[in-house]
PDB file with one MODEL, atoms N, CA, C and O in Angstrom:
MODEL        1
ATOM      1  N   UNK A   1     -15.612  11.247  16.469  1.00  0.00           N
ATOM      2  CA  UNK A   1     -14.229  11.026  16.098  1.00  0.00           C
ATOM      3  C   UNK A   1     -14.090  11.200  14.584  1.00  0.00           C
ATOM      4  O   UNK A   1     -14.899  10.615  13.863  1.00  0.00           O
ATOM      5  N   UNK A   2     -13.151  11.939  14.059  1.00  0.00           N
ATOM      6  CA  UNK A   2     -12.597  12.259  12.750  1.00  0.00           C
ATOM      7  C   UNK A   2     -11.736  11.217  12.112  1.00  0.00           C
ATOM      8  O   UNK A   2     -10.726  10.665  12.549  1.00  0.00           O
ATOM      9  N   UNK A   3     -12.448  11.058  10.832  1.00  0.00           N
ATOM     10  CA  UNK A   3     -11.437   9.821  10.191  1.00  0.00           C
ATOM     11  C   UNK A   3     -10.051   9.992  10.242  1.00  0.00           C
ATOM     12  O   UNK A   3      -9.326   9.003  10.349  1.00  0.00           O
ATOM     13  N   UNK A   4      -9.497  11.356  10.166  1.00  0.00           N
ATOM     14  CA  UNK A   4      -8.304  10.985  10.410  1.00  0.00           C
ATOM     15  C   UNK A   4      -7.667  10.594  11.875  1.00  0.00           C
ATOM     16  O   UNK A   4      -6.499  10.270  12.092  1.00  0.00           O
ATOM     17  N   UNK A   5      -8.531  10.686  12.637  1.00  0.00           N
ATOM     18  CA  UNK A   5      -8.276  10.140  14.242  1.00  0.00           C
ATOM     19  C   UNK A   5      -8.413   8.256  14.056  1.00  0.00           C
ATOM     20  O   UNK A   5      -7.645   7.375  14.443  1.00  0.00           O
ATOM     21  N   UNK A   6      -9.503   8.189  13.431  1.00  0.00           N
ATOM     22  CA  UNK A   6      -9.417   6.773  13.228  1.00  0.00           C
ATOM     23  C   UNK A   6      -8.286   6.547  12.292  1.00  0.00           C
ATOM     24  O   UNK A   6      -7.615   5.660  12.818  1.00  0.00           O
ATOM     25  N   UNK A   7      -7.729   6.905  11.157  1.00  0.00           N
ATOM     26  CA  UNK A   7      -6.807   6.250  10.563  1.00  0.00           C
ATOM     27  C   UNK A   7      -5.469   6.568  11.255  1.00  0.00           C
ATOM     28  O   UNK A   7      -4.481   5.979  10.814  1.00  0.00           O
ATOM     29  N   UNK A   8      -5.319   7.362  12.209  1.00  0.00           N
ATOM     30  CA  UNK A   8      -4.184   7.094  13.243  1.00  0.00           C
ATOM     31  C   UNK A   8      -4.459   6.341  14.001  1.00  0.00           C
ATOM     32  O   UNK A   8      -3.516   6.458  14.783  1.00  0.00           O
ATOM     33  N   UNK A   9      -5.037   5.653  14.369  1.00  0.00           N
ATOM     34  CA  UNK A   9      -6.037   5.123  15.843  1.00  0.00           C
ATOM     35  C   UNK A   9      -5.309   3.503  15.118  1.00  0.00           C
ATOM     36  O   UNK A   9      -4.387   2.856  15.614  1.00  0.00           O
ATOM     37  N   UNK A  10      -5.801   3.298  14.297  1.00  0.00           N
ATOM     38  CA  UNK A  10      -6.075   1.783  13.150  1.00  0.00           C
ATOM     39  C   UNK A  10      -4.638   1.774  12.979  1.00  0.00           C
ATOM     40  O   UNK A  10      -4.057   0.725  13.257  1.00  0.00           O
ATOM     41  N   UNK A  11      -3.554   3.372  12.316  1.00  0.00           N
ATOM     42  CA  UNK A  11      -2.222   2.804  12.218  1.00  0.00           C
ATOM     43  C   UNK A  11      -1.094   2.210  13.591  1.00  0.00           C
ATOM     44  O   UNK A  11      -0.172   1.397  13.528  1.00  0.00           O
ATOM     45  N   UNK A  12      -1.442   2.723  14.362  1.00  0.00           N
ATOM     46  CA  UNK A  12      -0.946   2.633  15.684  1.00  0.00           C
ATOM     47  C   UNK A  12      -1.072   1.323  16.116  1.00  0.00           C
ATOM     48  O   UNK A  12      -0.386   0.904  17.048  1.00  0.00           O
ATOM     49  N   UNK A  13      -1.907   0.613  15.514  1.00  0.00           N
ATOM     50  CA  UNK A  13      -2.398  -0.614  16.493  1.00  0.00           C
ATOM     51  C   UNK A  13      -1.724  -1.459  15.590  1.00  0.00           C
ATOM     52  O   UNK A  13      -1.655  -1.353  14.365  1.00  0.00           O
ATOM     53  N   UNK A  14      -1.141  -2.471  16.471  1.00  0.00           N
ATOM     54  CA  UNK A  14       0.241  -3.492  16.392  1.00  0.00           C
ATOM     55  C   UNK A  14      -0.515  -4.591  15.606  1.00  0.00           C
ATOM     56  O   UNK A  14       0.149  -5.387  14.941  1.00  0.00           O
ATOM     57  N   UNK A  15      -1.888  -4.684  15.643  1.00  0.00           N
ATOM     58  CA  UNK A  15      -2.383  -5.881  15.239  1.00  0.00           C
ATOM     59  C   UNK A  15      -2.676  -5.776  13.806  1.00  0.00           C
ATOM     60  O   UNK A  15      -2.955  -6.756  13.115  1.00  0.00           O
ATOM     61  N   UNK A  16      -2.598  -4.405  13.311  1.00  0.00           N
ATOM     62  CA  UNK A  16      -2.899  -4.177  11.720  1.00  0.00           C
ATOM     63  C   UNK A  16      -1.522  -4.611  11.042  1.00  0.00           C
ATOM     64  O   UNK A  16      -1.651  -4.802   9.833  1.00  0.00           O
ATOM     65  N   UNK A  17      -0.048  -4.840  11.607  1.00  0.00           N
ATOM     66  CA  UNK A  17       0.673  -5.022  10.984  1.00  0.00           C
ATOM     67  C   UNK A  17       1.223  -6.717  11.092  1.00  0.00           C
ATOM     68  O   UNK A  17       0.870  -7.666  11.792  1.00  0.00           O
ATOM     69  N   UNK A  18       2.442  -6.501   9.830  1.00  0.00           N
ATOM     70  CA  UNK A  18       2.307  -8.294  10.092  1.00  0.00           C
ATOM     71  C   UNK A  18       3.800  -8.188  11.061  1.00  0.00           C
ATOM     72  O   UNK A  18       4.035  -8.982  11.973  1.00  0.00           O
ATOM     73  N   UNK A  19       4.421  -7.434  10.798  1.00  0.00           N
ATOM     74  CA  UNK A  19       5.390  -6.893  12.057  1.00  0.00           C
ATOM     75  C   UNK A  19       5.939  -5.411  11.941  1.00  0.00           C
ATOM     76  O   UNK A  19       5.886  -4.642  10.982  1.00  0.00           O
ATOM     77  N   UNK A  20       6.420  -5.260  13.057  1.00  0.00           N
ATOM     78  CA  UNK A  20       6.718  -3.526  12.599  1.00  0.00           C
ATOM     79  C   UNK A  20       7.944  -3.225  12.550  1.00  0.00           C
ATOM     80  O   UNK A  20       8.554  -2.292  13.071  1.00  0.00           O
ATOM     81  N   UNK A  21       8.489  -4.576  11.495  1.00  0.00           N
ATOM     82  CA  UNK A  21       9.996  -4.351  10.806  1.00  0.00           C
ATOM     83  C   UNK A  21       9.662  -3.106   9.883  1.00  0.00           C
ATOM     84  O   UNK A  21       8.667  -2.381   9.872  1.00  0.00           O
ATOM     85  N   UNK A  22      10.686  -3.092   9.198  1.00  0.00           N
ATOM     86  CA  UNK A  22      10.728  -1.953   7.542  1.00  0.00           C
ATOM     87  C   UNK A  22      10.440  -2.794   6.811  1.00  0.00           C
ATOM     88  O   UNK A  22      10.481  -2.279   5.693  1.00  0.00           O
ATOM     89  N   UNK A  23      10.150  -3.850   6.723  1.00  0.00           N
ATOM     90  CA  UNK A  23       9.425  -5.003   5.938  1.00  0.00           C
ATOM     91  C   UNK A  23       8.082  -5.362   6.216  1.00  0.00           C
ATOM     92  O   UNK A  23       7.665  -6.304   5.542  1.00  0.00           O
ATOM     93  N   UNK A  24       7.341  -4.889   6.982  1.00  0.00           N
ATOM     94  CA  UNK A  24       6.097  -4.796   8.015  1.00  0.00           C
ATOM     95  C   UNK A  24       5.033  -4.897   6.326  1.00  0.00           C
ATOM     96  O   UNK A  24       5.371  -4.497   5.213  1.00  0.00           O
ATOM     97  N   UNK A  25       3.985  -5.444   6.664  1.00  0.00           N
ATOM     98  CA  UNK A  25       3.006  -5.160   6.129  1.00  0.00           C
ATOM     99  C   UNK A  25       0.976  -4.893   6.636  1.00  0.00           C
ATOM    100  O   UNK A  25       0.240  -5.744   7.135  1.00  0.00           O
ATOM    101  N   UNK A  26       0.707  -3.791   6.348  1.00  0.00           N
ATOM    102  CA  UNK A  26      -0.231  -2.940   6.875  1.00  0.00           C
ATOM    103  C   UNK A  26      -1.577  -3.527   6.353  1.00  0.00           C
ATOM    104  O   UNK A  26      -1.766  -3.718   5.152  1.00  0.00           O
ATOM    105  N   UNK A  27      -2.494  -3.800   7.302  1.00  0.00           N
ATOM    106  CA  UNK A  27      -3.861  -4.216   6.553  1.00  0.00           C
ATOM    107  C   UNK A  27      -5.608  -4.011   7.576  1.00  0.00           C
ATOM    108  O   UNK A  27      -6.134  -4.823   8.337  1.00  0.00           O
ATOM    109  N   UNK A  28      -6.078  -2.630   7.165  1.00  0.00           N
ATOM    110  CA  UNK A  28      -6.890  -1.872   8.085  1.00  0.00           C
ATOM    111  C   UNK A  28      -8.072  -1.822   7.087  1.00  0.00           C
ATOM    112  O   UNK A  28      -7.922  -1.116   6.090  1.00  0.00           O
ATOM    113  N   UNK A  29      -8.914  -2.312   7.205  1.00  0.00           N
ATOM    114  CA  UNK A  29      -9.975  -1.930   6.660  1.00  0.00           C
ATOM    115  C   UNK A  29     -10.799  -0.657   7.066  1.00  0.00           C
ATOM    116  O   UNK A  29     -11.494  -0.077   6.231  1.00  0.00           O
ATOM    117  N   UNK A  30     -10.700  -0.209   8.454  1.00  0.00           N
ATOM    118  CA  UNK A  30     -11.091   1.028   8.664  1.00  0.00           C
ATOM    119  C   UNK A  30     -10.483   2.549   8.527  1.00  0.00           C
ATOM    120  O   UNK A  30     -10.915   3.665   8.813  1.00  0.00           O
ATOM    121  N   UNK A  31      -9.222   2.024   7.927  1.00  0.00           N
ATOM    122  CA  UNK A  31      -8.158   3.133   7.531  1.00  0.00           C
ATOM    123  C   UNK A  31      -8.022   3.408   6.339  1.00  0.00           C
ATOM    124  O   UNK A  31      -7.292   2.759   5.589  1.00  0.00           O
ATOM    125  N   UNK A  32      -8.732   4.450   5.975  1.00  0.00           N
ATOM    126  CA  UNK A  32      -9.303   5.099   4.530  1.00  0.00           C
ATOM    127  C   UNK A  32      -8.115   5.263   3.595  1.00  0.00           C
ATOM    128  O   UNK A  32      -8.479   5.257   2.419  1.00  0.00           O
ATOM    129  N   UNK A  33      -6.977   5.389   3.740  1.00  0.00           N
ATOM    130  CA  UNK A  33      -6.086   5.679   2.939  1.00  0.00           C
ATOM    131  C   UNK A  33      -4.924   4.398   2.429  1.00  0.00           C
ATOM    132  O   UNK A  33      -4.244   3.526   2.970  1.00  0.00           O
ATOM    133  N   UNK A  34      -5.118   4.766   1.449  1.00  0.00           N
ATOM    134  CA  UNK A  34      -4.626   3.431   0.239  1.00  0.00           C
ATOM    135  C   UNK A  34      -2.891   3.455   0.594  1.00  0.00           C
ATOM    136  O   UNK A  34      -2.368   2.384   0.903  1.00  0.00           O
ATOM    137  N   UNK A  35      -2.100   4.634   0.538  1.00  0.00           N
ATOM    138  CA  UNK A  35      -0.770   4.695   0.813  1.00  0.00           C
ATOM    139  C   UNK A  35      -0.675   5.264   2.526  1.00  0.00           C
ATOM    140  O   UNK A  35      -1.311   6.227   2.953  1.00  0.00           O
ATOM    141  N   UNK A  36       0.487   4.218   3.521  1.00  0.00           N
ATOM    142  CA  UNK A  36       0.849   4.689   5.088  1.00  0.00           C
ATOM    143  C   UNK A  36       1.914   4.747   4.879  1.00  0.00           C
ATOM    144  O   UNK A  36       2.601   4.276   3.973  1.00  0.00           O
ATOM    145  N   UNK A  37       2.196   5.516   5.966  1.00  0.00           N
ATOM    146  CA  UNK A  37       3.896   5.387   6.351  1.00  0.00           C
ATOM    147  C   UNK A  37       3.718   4.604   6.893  1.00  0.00           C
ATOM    148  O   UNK A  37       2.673   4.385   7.505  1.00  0.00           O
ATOM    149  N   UNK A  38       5.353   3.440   6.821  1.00  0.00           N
ATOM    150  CA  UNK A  38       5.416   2.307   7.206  1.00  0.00           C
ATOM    151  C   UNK A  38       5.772   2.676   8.730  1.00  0.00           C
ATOM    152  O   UNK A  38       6.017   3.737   9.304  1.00  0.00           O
ATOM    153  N   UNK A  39       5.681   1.119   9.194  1.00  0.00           N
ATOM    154  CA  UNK A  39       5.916   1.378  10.748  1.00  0.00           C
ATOM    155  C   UNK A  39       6.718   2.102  11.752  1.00  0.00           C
ATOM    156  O   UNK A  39       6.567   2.370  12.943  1.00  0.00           O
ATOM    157  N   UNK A  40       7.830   2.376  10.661  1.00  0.00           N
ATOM    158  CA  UNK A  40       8.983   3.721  11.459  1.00  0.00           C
ATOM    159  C   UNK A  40       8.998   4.092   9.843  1.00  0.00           C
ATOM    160  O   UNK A  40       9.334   3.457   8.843  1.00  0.00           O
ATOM    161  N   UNK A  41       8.519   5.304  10.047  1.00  0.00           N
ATOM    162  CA  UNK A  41       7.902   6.271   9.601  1.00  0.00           C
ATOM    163  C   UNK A  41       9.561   6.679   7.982  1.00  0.00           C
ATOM    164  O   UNK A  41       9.524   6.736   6.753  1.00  0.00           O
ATOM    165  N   UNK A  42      10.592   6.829   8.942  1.00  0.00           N
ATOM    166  CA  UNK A  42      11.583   6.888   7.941  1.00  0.00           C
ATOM    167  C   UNK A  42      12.281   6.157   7.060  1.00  0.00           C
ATOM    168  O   UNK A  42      13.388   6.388   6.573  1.00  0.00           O
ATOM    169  N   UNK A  43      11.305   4.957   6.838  1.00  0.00           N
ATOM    170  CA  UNK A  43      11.824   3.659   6.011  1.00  0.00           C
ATOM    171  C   UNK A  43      10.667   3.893   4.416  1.00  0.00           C
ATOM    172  O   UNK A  43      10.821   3.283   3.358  1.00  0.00           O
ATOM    173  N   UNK A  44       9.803   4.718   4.648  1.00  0.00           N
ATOM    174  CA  UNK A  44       9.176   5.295   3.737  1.00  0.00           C
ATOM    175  C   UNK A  44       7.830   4.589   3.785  1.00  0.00           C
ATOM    176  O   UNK A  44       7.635   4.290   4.963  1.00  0.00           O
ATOM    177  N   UNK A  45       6.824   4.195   3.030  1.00  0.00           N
ATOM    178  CA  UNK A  45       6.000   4.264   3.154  1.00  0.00           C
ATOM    179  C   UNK A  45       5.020   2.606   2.157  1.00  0.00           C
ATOM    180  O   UNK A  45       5.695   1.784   1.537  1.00  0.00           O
ATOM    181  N   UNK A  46       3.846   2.524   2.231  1.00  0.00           N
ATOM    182  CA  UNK A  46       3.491   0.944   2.058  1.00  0.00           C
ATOM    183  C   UNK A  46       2.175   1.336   1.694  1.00  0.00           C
ATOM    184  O   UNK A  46       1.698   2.435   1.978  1.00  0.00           O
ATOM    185  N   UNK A  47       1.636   0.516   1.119  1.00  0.00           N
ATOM    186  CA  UNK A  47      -0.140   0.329   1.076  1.00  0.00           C
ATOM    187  C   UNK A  47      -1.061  -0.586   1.971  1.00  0.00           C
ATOM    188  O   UNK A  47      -0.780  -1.707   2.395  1.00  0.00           O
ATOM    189  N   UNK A  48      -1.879  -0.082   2.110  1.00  0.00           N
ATOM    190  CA  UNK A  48      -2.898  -0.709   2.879  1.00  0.00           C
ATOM    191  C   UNK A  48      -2.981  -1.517   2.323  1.00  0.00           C
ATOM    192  O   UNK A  48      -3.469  -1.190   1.241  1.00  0.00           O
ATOM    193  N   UNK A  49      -2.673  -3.125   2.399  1.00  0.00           N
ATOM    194  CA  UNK A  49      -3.718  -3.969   1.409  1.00  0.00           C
ATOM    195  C   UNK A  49      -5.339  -4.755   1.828  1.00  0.00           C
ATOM    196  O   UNK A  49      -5.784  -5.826   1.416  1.00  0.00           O
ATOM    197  N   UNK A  50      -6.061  -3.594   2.946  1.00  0.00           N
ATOM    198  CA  UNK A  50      -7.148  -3.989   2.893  1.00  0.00           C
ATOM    199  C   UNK A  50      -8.118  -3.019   2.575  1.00  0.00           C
ATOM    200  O   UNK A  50      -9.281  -3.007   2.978  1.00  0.00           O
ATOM    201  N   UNK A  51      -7.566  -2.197   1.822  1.00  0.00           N
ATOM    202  CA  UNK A  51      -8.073  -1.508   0.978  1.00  0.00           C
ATOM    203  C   UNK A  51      -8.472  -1.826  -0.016  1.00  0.00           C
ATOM    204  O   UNK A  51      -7.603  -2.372  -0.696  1.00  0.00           O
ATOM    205  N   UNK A  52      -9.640  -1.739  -0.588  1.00  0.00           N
ATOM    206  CA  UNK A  52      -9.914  -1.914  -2.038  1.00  0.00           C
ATOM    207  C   UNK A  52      -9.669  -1.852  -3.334  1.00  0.00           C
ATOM    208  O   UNK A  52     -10.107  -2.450  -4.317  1.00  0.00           O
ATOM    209  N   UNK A  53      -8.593  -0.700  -3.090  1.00  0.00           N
ATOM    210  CA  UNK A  53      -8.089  -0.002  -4.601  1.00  0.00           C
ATOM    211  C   UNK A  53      -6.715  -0.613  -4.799  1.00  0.00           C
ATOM    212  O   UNK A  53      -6.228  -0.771  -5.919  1.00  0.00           O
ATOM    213  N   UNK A  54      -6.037  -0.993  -3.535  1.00  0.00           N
ATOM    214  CA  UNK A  54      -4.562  -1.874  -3.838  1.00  0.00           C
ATOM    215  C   UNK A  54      -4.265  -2.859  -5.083  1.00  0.00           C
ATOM    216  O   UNK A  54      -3.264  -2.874  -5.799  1.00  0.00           O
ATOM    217  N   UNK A  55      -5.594  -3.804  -5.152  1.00  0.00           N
ATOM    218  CA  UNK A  55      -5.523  -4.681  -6.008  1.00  0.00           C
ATOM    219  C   UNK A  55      -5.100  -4.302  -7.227  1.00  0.00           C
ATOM    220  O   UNK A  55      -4.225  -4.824  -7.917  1.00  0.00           O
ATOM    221  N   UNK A  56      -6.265  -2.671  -7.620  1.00  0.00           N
ATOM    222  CA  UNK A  56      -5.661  -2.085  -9.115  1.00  0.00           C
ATOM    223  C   UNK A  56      -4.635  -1.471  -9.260  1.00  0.00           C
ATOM    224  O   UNK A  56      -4.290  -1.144 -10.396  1.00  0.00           O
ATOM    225  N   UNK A  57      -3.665  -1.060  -7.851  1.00  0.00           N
ATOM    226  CA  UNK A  57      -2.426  -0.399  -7.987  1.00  0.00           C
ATOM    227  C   UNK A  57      -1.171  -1.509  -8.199  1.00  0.00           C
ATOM    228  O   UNK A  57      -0.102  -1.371  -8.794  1.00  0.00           O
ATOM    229  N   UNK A  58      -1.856  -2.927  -7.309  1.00  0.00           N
ATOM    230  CA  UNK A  58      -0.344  -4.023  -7.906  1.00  0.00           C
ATOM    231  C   UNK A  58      -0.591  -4.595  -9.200  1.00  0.00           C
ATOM    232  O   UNK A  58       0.213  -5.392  -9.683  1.00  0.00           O
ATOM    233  N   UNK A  59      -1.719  -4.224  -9.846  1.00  0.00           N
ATOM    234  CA  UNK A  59      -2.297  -5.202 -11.048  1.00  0.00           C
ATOM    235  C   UNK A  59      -1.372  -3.783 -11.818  1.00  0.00           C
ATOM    236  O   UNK A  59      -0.169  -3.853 -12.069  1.00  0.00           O
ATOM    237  N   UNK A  60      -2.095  -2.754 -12.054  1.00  0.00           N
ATOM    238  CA  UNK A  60      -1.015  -1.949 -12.552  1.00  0.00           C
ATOM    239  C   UNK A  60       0.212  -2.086 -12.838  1.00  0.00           C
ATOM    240  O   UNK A  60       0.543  -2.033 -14.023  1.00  0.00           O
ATOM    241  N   UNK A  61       1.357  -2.332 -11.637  1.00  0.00           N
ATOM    242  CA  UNK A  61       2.240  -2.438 -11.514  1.00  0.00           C
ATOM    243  C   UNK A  61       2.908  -3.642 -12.160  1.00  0.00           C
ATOM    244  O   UNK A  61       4.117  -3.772 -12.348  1.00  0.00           O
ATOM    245  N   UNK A  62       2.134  -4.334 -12.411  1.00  0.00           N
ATOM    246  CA  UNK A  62       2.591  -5.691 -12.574  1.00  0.00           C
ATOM    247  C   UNK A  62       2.742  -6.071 -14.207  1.00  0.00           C
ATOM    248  O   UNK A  62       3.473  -6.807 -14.871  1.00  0.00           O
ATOM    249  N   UNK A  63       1.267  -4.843 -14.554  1.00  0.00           N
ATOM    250  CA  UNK A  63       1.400  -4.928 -16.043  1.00  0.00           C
ATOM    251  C   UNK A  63       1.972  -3.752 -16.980  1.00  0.00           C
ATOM    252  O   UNK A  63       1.779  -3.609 -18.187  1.00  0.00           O
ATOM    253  N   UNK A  64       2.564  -3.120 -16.294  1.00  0.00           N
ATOM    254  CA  UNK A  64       3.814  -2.046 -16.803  1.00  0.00           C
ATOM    255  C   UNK A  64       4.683  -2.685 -17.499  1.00  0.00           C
ATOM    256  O   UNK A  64       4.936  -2.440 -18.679  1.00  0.00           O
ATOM    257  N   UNK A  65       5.150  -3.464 -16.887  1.00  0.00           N
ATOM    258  CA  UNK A  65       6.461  -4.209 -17.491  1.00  0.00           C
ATOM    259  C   UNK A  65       5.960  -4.648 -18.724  1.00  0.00           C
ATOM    260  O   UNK A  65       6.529  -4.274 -19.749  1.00  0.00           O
ATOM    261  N   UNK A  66       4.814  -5.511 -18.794  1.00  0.00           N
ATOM    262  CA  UNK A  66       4.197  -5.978 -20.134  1.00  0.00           C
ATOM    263  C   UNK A  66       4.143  -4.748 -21.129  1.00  0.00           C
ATOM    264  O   UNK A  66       4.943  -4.577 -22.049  1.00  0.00           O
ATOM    265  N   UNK A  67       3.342  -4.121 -20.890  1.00  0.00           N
ATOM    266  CA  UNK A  67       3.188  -3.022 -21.415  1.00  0.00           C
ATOM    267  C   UNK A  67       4.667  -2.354 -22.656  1.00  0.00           C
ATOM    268  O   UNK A  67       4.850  -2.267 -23.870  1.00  0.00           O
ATOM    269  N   UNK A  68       5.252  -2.095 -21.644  1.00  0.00           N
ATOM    270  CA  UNK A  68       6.927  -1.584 -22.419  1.00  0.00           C
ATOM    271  C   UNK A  68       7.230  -2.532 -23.345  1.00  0.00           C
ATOM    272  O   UNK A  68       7.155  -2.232 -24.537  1.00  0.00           O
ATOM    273  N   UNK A  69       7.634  -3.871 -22.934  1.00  0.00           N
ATOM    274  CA  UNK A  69       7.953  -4.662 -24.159  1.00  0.00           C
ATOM    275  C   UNK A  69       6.740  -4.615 -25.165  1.00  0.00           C
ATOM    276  O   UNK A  69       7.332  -4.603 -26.244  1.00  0.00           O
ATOM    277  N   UNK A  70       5.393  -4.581 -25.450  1.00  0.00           N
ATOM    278  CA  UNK A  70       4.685  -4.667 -26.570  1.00  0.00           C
ATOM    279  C   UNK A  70       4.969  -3.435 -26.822  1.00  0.00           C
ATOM    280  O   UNK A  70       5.283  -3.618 -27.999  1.00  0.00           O
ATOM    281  N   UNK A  71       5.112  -2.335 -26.670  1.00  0.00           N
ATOM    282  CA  UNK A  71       5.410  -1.123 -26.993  1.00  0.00           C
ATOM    283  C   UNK A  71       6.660  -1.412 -27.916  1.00  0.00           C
ATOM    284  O   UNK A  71       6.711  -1.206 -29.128  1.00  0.00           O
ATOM    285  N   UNK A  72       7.932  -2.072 -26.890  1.00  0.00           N
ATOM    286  CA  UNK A  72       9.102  -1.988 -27.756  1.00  0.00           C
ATOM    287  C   UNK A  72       9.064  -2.897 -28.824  1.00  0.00           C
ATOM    288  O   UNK A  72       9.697  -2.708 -29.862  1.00  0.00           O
ATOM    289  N   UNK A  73       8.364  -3.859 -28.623  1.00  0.00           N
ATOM    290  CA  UNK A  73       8.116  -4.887 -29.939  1.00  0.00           C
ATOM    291  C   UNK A  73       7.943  -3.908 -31.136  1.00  0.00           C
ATOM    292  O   UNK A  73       8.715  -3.827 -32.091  1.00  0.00           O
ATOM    293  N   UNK A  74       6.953  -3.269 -30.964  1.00  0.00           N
ATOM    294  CA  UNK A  74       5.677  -2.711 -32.077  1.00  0.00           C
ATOM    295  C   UNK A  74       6.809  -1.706 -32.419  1.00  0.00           C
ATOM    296  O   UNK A  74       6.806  -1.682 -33.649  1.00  0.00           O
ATOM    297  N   UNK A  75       7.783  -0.858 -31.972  1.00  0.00           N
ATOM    298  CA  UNK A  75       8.453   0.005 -32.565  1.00  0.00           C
ATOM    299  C   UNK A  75       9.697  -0.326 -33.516  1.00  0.00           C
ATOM    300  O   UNK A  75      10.198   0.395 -34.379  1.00  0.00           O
ATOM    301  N   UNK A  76      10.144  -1.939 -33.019  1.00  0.00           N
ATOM    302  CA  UNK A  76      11.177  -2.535 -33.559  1.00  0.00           C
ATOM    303  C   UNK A  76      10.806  -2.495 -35.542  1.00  0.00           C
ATOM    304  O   UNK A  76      11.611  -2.990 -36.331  1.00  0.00           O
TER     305      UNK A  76
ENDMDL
END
C-alpha cells in the first residue's frame, strides 16, 4: 500500500477527526502530510496536528504578530 493510499485511508476515518463539522479538527499520526482538506473538502483546508511540524507552523504564527510590532517599534 502507497502512502498516499494510507493518507486517504487515515483521512476518511471518522475517528481521526474531532467532528466532521467545518470546524472539525484532524489528528493522524500515520498521515504524512502536515496541511488536509478539511472534512468537506470545500470549507478549505486544516493541519494535521499530529504531525510533528504543526507545532513550528502555530509557534510561527503566533510570533508574527510579535515580530511586526518590534519591527514597527524600531522604525518609529
Amino acid at each position: 500500500m502507497k502512502q498516499d493510499d494510507i493518507n486517504n485511508m487515515e483521512w476518511r476515518n471518522p475517528a481521526n477527526w474531532t467532528w466532521r463539522g467545518p470546524l472539525g479538527l484532524y489528528a493522524s499520526k500515520r498521515d504524512t502530510r502536515l496541511i488536509v482538506p478539511k472534512a468537506t473538502p470545500m470549507m478549505g483546508w486544516t493541519l494535521n496536528f499530529a504531525h510533528p511540524a504543526w507545532v513550528y507552523v502555530v509557534a510561527g504564527i503566533a510570533v508574527l504578530p510579535l515580530a511586526f510590532e518590534v519591527i514597527r517599534r524600531l522604525v518609529q
